[in-house]
C-alpha positions in Angstrom: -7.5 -2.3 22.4 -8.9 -1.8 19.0 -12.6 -2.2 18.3 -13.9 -2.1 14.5 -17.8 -1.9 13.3 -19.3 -3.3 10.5 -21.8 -1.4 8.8 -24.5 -3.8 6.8 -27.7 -3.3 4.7 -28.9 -6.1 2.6 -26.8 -9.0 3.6 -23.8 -6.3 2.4 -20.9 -4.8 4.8 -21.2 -1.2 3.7 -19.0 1.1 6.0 -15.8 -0.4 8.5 -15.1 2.2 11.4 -12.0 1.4 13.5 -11.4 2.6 17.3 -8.2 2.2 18.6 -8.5 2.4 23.0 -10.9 5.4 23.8 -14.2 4.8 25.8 -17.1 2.6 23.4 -20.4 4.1 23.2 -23.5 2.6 24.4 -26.9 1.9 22.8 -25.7 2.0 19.4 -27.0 -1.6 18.1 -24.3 -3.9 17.8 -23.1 -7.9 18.1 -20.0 -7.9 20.2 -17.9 -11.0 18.1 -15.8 -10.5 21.9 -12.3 -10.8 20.9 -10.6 -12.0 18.0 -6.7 -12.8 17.1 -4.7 -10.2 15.2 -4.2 -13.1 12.3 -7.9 -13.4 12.1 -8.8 -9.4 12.2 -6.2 -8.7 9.7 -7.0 -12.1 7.2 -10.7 -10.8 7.5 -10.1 -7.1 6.8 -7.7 -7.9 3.6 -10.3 -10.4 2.6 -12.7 -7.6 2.8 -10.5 -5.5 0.7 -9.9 -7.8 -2.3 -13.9 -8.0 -2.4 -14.4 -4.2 -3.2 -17.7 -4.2 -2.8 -18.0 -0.7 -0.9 -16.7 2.1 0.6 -15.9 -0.8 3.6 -12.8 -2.1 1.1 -10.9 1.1 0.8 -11.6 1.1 5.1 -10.1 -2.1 5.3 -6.0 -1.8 4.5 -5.5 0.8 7.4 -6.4 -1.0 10.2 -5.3 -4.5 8.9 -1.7 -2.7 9.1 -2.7 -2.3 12.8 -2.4 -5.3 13.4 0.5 -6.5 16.1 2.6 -9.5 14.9 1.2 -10.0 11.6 3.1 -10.2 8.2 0.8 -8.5 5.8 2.8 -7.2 2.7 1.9 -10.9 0.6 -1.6 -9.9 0.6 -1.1 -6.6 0.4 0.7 -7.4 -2.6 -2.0 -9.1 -3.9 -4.5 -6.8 -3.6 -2.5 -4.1 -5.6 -2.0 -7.0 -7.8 -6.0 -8.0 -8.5 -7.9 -7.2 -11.6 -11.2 -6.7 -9.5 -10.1 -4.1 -7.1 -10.7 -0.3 -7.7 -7.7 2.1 -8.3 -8.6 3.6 -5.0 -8.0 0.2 -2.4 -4.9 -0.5 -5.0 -3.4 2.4 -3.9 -4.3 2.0 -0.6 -2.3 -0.9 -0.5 0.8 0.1 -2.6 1.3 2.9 -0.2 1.3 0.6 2.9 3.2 -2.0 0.9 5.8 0.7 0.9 5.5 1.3 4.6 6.0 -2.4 5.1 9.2 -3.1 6.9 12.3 -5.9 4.3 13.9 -6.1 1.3 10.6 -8.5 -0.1 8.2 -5.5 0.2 10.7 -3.5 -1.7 11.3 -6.1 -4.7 7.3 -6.6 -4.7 7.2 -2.8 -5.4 9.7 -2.8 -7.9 7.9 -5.8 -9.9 4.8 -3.4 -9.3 6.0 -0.5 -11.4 7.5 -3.2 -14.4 4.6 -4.7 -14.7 3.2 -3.4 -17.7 -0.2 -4.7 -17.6 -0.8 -3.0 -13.9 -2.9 0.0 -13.6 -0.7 3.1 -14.8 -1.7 5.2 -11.6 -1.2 2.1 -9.3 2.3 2.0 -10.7 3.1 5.2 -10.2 1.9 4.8 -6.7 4.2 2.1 -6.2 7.3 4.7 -7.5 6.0 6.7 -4.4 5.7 4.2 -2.2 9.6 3.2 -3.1 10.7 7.0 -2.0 9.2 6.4 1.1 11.5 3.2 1.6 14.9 3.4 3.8 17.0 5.0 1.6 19.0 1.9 1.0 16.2 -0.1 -0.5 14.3 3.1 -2.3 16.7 5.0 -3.6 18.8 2.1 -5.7 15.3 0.9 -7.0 14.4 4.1 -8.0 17.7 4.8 -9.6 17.0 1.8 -11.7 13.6 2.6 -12.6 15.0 5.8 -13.6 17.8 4.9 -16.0 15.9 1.6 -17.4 11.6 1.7 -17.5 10.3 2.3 -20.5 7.6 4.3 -19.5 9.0 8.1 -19.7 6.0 9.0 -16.9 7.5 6.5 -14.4 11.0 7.5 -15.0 10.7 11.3 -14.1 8.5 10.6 -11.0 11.8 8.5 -10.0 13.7 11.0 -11.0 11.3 13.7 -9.2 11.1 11.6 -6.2 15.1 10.8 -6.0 15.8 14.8 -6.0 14.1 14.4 -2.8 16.1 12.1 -1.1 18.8 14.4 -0.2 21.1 11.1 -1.2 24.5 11.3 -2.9 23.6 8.5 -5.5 20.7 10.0 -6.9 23.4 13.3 -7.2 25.2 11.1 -9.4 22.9 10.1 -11.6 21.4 12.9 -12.2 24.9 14.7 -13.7 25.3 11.2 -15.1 21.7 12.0 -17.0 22.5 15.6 -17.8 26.4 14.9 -19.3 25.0 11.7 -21.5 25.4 13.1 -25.1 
C-alpha cells in the first residue's frame, strides 16, 4: 500500500511525501482521501508536476512511476516538453521517460534531443536517459545522434555514453569516426 501527504499553506500544495507499506504514524493532522485508483493518483501527481509551483512538482514524477498498471510516458513526455516547468521536474521526467518500458518512449526521447528549441540540459538529459534504454533501442539512437546532431555537445555525450555500452556497434563507429579523413 502506498500512502502520499500533501503538504499546504495558503491554499498551495507545498511538500508531497510518499510511503510505500511501512506502519502510518498517528496524530500528525491529516484528511484520509481513503483510497484512490492508480489512474487517478498518477493523473493527479503528473498534473501536480506540469504546475511547478513548489518543491511538491519535482516530488511528484517518482511516485506517479509507482503506480501499478498505468501508462505514464505521454505525460511524462509532456512535461519534459512544457515551457512552464523548471529544468529540475524536466529532468525528472526525461530520466523516467527513459526508464519507461517500448520503442514509443524511446522515439519520444530521440525527438527530445532534436528538438532545438528544448532546454539544452533537458536534452542532454534525454541523451542519458537513451543510454539507459535496452541496448537495442539506446544504443542505435545514440549512434544516430552521434553521427548526425548538430549540436557538437550532444554528440560527444552520445559518443561518451555509447563507450559505455560495452556494445559492438558503438565499436564500429567509433573506428568509423576515427578513420574518416
Amino acid at each position: 500500500m502506498t500512502r502520499g501527504i500533501v503538504t499546504k499553506s495558503s491554499g498551495r500544495i507545498t511538500d508531497l511525501r510518499v510511503y510505500v507499506g511501512g506502519e502510518w504514524r498517528t496524530g500528525t493532522p491529516a484528511t484520509d482521501l481513503g483510497t484512490i485508483g492508480t489512474k487517478d493518483a498518477a493523473s493527479y501527481l503528473l498534473a501536480l508536476a506540469l504546475k511547478d509551483e513548489s518543491r511538491a512538482s519535482e516530488k511528484a514524477i517518482f511516485p506517479a512511476m509507482l503506480a501499478d498498471s498505468v501508462t505514464i510516458w505521454p505525460d511524462l513526455l509532456k512535461v519534459a516538453k512544457a515551457d512552464n516547468v523548471s529544468r529540475k521536474v524536466k529532468r525528472s521526467a526525461v530520466f523516467w521517460l527513459g526508464q519507461a518500458a517500448g520503442d514509443a518512449a524511446t522515439r519520444g526521447l530521440t525527438d527530445l534531443v532534436d528538438d532545438g528549441t528544448a532546454d539544452h540540459e533537458v536534452r542532454e538529459t534525454a541523451v542519458f536517459a537513451l543510454s539507459q534504454r535496452p541496448k537495442d533501442e539506446g544504443v542505435p539512437a545514440l549512434i544516430r545522434i552521434a553521427r548526425a546532431n548538430k549540436d557538437p555537445e550532444l554528440r560527444r555525450k552520445a559518443i561518451f555514453w555509447l563507450g559505455q555500452s560495452d556494445d559492438p556497434r558503438a565499436l564500429s563507429l567509433f573506428e568509423e569516426l576515427l578513420t574518416r579523413p
